[in-house]
N, CA, C and O atoms as a GROMACS GRO file, in nm:
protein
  348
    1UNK      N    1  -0.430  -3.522  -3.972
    1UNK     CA    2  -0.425  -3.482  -3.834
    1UNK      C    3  -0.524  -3.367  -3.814
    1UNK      O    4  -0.508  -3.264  -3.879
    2UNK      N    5  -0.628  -3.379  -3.726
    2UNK     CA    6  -0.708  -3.244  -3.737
    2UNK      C    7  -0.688  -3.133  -3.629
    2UNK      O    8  -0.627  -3.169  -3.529
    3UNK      N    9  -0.722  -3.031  -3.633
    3UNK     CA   10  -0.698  -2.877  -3.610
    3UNK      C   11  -0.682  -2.871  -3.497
    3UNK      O   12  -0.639  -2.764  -3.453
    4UNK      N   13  -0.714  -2.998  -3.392
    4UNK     CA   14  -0.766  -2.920  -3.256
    4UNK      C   15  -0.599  -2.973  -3.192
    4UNK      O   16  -0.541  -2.907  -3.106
    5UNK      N   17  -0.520  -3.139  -3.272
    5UNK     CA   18  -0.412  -3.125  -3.242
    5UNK      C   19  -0.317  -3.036  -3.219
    5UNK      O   20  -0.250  -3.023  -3.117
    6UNK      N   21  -0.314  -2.981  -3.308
    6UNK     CA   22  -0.234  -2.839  -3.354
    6UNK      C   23  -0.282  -2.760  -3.250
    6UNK      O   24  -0.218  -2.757  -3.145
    7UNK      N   25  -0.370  -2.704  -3.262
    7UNK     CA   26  -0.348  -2.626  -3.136
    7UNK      C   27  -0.346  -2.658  -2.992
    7UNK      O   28  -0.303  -2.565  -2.924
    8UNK      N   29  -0.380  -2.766  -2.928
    8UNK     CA   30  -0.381  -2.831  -2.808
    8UNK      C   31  -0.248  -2.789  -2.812
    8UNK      O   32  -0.216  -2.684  -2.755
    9UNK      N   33  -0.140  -2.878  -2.891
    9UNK     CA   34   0.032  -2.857  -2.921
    9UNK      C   35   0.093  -2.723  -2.876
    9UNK      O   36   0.186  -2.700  -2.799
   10UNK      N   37   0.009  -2.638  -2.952
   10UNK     CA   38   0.053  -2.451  -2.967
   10UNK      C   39   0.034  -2.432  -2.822
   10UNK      O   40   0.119  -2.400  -2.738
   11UNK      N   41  -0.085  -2.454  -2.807
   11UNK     CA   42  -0.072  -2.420  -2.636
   11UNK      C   43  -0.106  -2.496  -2.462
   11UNK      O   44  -0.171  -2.467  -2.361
   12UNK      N   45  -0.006  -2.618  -2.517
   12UNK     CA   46  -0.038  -2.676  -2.337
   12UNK      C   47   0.078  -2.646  -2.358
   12UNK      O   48   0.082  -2.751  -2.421
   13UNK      N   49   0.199  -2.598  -2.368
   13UNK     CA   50   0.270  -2.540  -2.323
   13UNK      C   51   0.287  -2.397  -2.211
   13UNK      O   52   0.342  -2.401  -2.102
   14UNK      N   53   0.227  -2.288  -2.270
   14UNK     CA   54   0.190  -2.164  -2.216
   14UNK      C   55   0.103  -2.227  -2.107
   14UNK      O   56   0.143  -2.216  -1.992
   15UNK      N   57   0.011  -2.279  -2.126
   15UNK     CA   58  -0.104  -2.305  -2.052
   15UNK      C   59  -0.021  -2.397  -1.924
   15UNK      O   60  -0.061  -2.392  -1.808
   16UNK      N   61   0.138  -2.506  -1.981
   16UNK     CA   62   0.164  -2.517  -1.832
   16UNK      C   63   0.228  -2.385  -1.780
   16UNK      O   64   0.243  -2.368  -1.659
   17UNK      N   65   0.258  -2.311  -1.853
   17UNK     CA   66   0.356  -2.209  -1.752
   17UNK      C   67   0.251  -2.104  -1.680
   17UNK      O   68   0.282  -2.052  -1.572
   18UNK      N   69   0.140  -2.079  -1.737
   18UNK     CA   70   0.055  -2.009  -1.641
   18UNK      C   71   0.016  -2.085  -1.532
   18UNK      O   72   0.013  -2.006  -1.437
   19UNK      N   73  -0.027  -2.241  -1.478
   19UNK     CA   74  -0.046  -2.275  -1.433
   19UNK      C   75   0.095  -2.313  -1.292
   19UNK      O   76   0.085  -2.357  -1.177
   20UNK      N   77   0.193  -2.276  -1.360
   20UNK     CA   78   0.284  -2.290  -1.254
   20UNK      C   79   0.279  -2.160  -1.203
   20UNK      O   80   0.284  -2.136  -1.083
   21UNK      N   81   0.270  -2.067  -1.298
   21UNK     CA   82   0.236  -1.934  -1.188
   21UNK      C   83   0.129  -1.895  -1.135
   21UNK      O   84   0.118  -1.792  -1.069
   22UNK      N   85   0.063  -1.953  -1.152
   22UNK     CA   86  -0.051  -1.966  -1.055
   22UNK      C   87  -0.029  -2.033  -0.916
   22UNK      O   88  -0.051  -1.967  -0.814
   23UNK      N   89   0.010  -2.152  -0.909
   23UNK     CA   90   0.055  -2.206  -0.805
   23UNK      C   91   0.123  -2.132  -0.714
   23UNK      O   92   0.094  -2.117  -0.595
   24UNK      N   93   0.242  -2.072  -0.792
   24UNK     CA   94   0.361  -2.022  -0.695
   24UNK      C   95   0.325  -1.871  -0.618
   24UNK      O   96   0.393  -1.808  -0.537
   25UNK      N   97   0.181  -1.837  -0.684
   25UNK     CA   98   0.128  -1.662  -0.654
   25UNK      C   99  -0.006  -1.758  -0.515
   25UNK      O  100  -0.022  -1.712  -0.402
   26UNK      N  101  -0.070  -1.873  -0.560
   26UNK     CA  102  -0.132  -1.917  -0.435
   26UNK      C  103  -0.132  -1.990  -0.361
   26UNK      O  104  -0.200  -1.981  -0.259
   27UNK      N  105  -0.040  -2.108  -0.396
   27UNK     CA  106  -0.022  -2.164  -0.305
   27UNK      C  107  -0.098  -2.306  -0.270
   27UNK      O  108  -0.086  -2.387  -0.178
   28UNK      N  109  -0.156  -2.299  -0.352
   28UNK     CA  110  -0.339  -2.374  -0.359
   28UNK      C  111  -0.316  -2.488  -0.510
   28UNK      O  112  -0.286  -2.442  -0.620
   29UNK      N  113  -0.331  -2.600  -0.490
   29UNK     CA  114  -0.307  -2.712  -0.584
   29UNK      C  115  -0.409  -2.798  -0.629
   29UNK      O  116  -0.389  -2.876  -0.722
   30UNK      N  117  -0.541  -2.785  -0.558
   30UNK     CA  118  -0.653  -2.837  -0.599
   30UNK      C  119  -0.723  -2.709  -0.755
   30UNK      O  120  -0.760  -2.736  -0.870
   31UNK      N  121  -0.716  -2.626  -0.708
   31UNK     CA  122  -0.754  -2.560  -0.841
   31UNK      C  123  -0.694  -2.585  -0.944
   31UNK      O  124  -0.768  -2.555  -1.037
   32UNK      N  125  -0.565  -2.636  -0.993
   32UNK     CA  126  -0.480  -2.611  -1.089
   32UNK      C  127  -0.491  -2.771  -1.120
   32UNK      O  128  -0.429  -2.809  -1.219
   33UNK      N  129  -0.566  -2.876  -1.040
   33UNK     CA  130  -0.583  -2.991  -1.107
   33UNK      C  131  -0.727  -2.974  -1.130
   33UNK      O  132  -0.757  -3.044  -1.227
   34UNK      N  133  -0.850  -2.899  -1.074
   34UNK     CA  134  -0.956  -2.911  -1.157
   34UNK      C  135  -0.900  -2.878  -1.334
   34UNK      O  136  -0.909  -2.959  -1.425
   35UNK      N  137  -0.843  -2.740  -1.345
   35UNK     CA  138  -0.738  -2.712  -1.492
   35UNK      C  139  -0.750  -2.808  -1.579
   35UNK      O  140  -0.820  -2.825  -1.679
   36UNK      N  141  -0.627  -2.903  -1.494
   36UNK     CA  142  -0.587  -2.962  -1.568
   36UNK      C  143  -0.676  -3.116  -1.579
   36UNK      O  144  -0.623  -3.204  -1.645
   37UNK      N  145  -0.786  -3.140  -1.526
   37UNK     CA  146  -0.868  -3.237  -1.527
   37UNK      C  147  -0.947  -3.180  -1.692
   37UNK      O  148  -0.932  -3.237  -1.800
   38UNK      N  149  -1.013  -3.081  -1.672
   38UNK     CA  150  -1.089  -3.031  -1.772
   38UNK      C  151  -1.013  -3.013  -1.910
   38UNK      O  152  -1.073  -3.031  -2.016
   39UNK      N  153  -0.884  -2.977  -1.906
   39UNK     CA  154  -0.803  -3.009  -2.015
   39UNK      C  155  -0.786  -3.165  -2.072
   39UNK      O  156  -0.822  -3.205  -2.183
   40UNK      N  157  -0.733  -3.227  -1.985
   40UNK     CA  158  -0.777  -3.378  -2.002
   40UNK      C  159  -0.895  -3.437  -2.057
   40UNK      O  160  -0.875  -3.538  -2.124
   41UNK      N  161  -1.031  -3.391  -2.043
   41UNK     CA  162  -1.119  -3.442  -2.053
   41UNK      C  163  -1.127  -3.391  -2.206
   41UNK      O  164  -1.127  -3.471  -2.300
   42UNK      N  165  -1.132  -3.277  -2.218
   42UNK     CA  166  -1.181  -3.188  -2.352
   42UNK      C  167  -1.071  -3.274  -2.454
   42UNK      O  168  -1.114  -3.355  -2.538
   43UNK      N  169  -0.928  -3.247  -2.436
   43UNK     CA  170  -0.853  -3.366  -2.483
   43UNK      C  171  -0.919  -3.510  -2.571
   43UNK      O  172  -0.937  -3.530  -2.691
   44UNK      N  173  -0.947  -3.599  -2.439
   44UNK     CA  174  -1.032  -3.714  -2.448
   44UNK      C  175  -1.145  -3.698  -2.555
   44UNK      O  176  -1.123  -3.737  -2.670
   45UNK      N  177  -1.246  -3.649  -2.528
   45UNK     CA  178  -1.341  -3.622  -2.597
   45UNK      C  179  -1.339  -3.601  -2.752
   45UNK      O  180  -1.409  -3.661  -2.833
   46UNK      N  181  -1.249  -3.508  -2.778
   46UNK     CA  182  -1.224  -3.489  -2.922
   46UNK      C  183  -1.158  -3.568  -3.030
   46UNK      O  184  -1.184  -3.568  -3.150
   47UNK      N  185  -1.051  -3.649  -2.952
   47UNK     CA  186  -0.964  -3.746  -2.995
   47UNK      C  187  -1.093  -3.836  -3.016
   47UNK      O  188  -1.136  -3.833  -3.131
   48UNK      N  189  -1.158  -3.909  -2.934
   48UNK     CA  190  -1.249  -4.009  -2.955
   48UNK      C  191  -1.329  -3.938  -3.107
   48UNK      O  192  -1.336  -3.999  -3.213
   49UNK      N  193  -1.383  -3.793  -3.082
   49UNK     CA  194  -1.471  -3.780  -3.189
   49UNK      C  195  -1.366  -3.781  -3.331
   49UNK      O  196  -1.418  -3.810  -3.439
   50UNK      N  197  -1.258  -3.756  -3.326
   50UNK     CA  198  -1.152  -3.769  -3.464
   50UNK      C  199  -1.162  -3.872  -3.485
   50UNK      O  200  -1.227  -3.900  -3.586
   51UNK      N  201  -1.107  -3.981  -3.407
   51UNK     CA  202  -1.083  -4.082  -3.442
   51UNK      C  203  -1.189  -4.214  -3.490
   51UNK      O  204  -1.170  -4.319  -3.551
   52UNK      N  205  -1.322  -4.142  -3.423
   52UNK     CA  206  -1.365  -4.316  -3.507
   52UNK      C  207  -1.504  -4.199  -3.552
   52UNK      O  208  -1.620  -4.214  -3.513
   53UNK      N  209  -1.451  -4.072  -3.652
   53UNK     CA  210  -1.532  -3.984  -3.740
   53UNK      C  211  -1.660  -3.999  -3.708
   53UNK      O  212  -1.732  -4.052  -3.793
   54UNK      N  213  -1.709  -3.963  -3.603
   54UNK     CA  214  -1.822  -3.931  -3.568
   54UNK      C  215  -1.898  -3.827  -3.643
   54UNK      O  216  -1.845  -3.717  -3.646
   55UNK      N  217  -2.016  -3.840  -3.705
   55UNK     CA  218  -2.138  -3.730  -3.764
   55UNK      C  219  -2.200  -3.654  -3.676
   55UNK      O  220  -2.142  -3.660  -3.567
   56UNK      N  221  -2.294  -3.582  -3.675
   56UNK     CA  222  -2.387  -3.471  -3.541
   56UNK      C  223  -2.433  -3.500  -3.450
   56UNK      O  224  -2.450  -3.439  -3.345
   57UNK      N  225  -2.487  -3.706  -3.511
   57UNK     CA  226  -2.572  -3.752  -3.388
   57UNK      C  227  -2.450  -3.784  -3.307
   57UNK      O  228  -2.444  -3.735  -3.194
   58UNK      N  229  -2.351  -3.861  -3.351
   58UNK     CA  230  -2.226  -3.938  -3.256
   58UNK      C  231  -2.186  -3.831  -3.170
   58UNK      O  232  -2.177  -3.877  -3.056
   59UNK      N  233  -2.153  -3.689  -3.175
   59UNK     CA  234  -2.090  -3.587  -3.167
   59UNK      C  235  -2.216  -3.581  -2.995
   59UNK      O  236  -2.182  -3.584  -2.877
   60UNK      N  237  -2.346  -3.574  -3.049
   60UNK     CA  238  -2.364  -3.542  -2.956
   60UNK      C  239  -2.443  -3.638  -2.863
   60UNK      O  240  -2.476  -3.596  -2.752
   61UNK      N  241  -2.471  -3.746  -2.897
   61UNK     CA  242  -2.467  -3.910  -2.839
   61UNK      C  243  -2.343  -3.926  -2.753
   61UNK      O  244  -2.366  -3.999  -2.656
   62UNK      N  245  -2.216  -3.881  -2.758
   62UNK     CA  246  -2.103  -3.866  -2.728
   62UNK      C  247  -2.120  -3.802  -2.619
   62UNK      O  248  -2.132  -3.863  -2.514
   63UNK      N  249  -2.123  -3.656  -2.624
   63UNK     CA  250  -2.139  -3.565  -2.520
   63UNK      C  251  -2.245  -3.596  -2.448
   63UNK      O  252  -2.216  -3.550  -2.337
   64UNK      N  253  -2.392  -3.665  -2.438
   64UNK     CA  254  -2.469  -3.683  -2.382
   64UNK      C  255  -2.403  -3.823  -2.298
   64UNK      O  256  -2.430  -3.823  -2.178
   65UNK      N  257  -2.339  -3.912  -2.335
   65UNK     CA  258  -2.335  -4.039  -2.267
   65UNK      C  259  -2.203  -3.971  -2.157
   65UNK      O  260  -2.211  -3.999  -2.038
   66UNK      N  261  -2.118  -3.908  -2.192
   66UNK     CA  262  -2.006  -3.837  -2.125
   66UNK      C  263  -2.124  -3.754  -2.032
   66UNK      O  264  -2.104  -3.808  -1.923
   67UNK      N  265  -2.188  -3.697  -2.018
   67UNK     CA  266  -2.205  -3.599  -1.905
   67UNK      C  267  -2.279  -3.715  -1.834
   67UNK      O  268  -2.236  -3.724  -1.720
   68UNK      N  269  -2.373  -3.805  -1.858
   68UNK     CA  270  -2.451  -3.875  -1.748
   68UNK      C  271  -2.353  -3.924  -1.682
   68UNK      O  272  -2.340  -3.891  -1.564
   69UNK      N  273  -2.241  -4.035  -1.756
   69UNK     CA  274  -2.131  -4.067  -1.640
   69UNK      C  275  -2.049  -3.963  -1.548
   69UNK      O  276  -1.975  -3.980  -1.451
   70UNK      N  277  -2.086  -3.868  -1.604
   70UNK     CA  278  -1.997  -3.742  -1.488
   70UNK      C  279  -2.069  -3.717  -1.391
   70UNK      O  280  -2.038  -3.699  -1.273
   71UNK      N  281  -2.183  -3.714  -1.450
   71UNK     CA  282  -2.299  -3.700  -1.302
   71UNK      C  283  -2.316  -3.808  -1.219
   71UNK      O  284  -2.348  -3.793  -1.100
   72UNK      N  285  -2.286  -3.973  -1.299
   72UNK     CA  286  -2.321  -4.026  -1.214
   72UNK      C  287  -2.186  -4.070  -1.092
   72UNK      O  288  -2.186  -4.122  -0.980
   73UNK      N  289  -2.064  -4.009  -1.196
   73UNK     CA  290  -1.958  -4.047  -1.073
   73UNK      C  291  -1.981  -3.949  -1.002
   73UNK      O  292  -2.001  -3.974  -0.883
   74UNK      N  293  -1.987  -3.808  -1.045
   74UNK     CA  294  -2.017  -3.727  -0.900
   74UNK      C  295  -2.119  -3.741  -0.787
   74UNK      O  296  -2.102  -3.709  -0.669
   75UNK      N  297  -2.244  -3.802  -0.849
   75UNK     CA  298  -2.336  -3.855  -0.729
   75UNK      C  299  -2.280  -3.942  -0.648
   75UNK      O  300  -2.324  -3.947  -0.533
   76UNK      N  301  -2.203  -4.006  -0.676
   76UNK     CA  302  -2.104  -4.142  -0.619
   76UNK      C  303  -2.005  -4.116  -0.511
   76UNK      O  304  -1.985  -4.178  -0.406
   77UNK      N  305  -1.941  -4.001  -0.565
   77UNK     CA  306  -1.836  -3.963  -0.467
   77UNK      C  307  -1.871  -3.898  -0.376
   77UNK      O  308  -1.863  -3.949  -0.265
   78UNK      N  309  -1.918  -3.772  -0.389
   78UNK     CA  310  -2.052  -3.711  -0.302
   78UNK      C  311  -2.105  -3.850  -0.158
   78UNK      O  312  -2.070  -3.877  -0.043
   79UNK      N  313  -2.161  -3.877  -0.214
   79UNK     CA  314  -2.211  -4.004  -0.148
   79UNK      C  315  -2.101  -4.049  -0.023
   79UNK      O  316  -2.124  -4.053   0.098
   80UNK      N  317  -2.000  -4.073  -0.080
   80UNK     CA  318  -1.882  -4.127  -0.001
   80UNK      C  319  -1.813  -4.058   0.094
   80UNK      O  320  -1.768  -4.084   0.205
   81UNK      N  321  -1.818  -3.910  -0.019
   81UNK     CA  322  -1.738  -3.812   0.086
   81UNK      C  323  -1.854  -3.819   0.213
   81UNK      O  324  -1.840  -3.877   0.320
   82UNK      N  325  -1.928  -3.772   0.184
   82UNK     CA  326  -2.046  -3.737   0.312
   82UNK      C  327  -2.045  -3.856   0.434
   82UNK      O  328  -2.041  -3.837   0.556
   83UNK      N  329  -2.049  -3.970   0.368
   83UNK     CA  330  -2.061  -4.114   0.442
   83UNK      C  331  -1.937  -4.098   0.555
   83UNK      O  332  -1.941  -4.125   0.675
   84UNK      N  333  -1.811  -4.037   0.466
   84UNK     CA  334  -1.652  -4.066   0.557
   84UNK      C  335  -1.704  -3.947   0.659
   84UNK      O  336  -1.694  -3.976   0.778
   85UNK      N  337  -1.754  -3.825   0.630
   85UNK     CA  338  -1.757  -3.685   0.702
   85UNK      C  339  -1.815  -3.752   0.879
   85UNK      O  340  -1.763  -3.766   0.990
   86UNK      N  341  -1.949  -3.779   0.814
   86UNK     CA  342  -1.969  -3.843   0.944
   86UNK      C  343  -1.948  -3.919   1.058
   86UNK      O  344  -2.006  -3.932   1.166
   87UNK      N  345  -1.832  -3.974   0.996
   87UNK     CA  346  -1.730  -4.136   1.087
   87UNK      C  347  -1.652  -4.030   1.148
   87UNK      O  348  -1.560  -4.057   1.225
   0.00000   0.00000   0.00000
């Protein structure tokens, strides 16, 4: 089992209880799912690199193919939001 389990474990706990107090001090629920999006992702990412033992290039062949699709869904949505703004 490698290291990053263990601690993910140790602390998405704490990490939910700050995030509930965060909420309850603003009031505001879109910030606390960017949070928890980026937790998710970092999550994702590492598990994939544990699991099928990726070397330096995979590691960062990995991270390179992950950010173009982030960019390209954000160009995407972008796109949409703007398209609806105008209707």
């Amino acid at each position: 089992m490698a290291l990053y389990y263990s601690i993910f474990g140790w602390l998405i706990i704490p990490a939910i209880i700050v995030l509930i107090i965060a909420y309850v001090k603003s009031k505001k629920f879109y910030p606390l799912m960017y949070v928890l999006s980026i937790v998710a992702y970092v999550n994702f990412v590492f598990y994939v690199i544990d699991s099928f033992n990726f070397g330096k290039g995979g590691v960062t062949l990995m991270f390179a193919i992950s950010a173009v699709l982030l960019i390209i869904l954000g160009v995407f949505f972008s796109k949409i939001r703007k398209s609806q703004s105008y209707n």
